[in-house]
C-alpha positions in Angstrom: -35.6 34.2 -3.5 -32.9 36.9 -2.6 -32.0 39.3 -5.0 -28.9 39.4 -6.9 -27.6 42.4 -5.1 -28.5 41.0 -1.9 -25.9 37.7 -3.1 -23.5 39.6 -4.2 -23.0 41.2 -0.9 -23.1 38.3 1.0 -21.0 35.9 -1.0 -17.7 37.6 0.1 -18.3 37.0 3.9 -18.8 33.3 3.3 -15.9 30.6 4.0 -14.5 29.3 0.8 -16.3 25.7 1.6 -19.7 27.8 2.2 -19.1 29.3 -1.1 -18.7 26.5 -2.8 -21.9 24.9 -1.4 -24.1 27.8 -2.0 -23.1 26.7 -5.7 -25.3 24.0 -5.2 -28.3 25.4 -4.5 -30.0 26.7 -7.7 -28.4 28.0 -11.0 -28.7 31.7 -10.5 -26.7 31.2 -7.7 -24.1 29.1 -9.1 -24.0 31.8 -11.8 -23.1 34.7 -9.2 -20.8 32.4 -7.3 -18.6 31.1 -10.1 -17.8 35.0 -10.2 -14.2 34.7 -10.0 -13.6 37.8 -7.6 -15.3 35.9 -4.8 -12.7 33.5 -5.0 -9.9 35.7 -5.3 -11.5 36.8 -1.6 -10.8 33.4 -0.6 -7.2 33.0 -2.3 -6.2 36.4 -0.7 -7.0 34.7 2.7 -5.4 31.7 2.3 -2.1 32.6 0.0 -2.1 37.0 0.1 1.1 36.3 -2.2 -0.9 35.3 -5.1 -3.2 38.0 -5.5 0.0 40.6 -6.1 -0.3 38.7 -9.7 -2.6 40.2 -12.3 -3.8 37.1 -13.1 -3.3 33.6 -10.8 -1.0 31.1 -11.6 -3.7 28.3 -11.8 -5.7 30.6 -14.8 -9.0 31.5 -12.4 -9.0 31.7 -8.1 -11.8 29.1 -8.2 -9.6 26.5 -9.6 -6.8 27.6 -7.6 -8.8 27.5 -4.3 -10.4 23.9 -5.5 -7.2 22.3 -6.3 -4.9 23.9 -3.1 -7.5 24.5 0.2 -7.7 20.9 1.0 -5.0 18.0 1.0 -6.0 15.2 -0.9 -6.3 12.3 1.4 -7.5 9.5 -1.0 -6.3 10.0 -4.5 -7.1 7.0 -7.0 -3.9 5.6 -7.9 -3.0 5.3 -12.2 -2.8 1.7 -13.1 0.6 0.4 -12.1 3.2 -0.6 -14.9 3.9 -3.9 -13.1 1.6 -6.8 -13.2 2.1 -10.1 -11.1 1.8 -11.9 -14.9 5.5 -10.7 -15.5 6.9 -11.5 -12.0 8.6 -14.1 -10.4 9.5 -14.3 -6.6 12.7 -16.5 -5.6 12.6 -17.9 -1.8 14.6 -19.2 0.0 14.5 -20.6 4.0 17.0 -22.0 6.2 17.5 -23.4 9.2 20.9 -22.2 10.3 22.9 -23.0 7.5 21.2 -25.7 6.5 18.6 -25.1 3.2 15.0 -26.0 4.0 12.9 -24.6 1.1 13.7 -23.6 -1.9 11.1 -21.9 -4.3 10.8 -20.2 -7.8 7.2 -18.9 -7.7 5.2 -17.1 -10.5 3.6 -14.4 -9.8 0.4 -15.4 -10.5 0.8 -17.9 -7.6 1.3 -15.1 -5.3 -1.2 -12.8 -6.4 -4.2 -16.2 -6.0 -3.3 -17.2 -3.0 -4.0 -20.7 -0.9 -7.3 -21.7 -2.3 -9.0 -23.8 -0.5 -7.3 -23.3 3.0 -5.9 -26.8 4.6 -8.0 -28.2 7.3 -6.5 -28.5 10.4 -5.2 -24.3 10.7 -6.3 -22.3 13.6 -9.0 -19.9 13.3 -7.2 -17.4 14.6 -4.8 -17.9 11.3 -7.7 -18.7 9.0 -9.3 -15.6 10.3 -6.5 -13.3 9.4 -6.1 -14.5 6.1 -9.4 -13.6 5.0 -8.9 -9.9 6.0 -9.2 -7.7 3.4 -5.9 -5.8 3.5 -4.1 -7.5 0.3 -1.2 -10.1 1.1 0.6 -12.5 -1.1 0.0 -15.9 0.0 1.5 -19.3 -1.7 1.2 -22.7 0.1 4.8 -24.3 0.7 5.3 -27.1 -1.6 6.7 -29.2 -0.8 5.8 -28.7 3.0 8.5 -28.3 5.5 9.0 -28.1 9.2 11.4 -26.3 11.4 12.7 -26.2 14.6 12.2 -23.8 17.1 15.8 -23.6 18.9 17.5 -23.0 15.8 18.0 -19.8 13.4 15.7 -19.7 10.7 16.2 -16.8 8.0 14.8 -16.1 4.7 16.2 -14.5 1.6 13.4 -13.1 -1.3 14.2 -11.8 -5.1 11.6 -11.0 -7.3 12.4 -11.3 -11.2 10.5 -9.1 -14.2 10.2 -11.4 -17.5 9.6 -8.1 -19.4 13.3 -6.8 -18.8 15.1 -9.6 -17.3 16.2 -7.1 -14.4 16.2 -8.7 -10.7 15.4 -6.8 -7.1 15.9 -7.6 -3.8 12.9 -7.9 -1.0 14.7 -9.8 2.2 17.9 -10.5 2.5 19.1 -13.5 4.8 16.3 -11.7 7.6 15.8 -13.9 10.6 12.3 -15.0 12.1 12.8 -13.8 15.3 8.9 -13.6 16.7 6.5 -16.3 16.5 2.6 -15.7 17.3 1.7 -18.6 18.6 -2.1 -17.6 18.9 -1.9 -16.6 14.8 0.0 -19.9 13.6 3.0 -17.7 12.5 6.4 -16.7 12.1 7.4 -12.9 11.2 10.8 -11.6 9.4 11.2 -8.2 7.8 13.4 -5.9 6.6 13.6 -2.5 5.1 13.4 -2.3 1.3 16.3 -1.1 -1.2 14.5 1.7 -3.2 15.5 3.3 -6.5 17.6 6.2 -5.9 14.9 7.9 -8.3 12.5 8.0 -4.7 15.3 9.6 -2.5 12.9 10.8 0.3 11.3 7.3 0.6 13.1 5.3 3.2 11.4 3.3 6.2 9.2 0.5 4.2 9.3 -3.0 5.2 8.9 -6.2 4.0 7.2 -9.0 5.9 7.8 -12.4 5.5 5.3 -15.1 7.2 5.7 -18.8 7.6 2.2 -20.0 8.0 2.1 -23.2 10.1 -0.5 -25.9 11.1 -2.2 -25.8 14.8 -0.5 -29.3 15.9 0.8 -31.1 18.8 4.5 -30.3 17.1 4.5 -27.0 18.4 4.7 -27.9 21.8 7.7 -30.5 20.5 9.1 -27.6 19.0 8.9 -27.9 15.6 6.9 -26.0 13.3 4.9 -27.6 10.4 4.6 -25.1 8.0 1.8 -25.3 5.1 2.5 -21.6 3.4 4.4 -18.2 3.3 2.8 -14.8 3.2 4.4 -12.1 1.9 2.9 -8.3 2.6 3.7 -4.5 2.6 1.2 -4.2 5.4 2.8 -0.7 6.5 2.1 1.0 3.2 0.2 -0.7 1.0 -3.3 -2.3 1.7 -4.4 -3.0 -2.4 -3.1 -4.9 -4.9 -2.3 -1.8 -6.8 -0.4 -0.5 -4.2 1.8 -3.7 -4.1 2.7 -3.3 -7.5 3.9 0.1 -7.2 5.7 -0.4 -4.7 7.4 -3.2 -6.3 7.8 -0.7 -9.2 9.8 1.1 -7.1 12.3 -1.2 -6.1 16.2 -0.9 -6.7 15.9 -3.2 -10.4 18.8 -4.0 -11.2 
């Protein structure tokens, strides 16, 4: 074993990461290395500023250094203060002016999805719904079909039982691209934030009509089973949804 002196002159030529593993290793070194002047070495490389203070603003350099030398990639969100039990979505489709669906859907619908899948759905589409990145999907009841040489556009509320306030997802957004080798048809548009989240701009909403892999296609009409609705820019978990439905303009 090395000697306490021999540490302590060693310690304050380690990297604050080395530091903190040599913490690790056995408890009379963890005892030299929670010293706090070792890392008020590390602070004063890092932030010189800090160390002009008698004492640091965080109480000790150690928790300073822990809390501020790395970003923090992967923080666990809180629970959100939305759940899809006091939701409802309103959706509505056309085909140029004319109304093909119109839907008042819990959001417990949303949040369980098409369960079984229909027979008679591509792989390709059956395939991407069984991804893991979360997505709202509700089969269209009762089923419709569309044409493909005519404007088809979507509009998307979504209610809160709990205050009786209403936000707006889409509004009147067109399908313009279909993948023909997924089975679907894709609408978004940017979402109207609270003014309380200023410096958060850029997030869409997507907007999928799901349709069946049939002979129609080639007619040019689309026979659509369901409608997927997903954040997939931002938000990969359910909990991520729900804030960011938190965050909408309520109104």
């Amino acid at each position: 074993m090395f000697t306490e002196e021999v540490l302590k002159n060693v310690f304050p030529l380690l990297e604050g990461e080395d530091l903190a593993a040599c913490m690790g290793v056995c408890k009379q070194w963890r005892h030299i290395a929670k010293d706090d002047f070792y890392w008020k070495c590390q602070c004063a490389k890092k932030w010189p500023s800090v160390c002009k203070r008698t004492k640091p603003p965080t109480g000790t350099y150690y928790k300073m250094f822990q809390t501020f030398s790395k970003r923090r990639l992967n923080r666990t969100l809180p629970p959100p203060r939305l759940s899809f039990e006091n939701l409802e979505f309103f959706v509505d489709i056309w085909s140029e002016d004319k109304p093909v669906y119109s839907g008042l859907i819990p959001g417990l619908a949303m949040e369980t999805g098409i369960k079984p899948l229909p027979s008679g759905i591509s792989n390709v589409l059956r395939t991407h719904l069984a991804k893991p990145d979360y997505k709202m999907v509700v089969p269209a009841e009762p089923r419709f079909t569309v044409p493909l040489n005519q404007t088809v556009s979507v509009s998307m509320l979504v209610g809160r039982n709990d205050s009786d306030k209403v936000a707006r997802i889409i509004n009147r957004s067109v399908f313009e691209y279909i993948d023909r080798s997924s089975y679907r048809a894709l609408a978004f548009e940017y979402l109207d934030l609270s003014p309380y989240y200023p410096f958060v701009s850029g997030i869409r909403a997507w907007v999928s009509l799901l349709f069946m892999d049939a002979e129609d296609i080639n007619d040019g009409v689309l026979d659509v089973f369901g409608i997927q609705l997903d954040f997939c820019d931002v938000a990969e978990t359910k909990e991520e949804v729900l804030w960011l439905l938190d965050m909408l303009d309520w109104k």
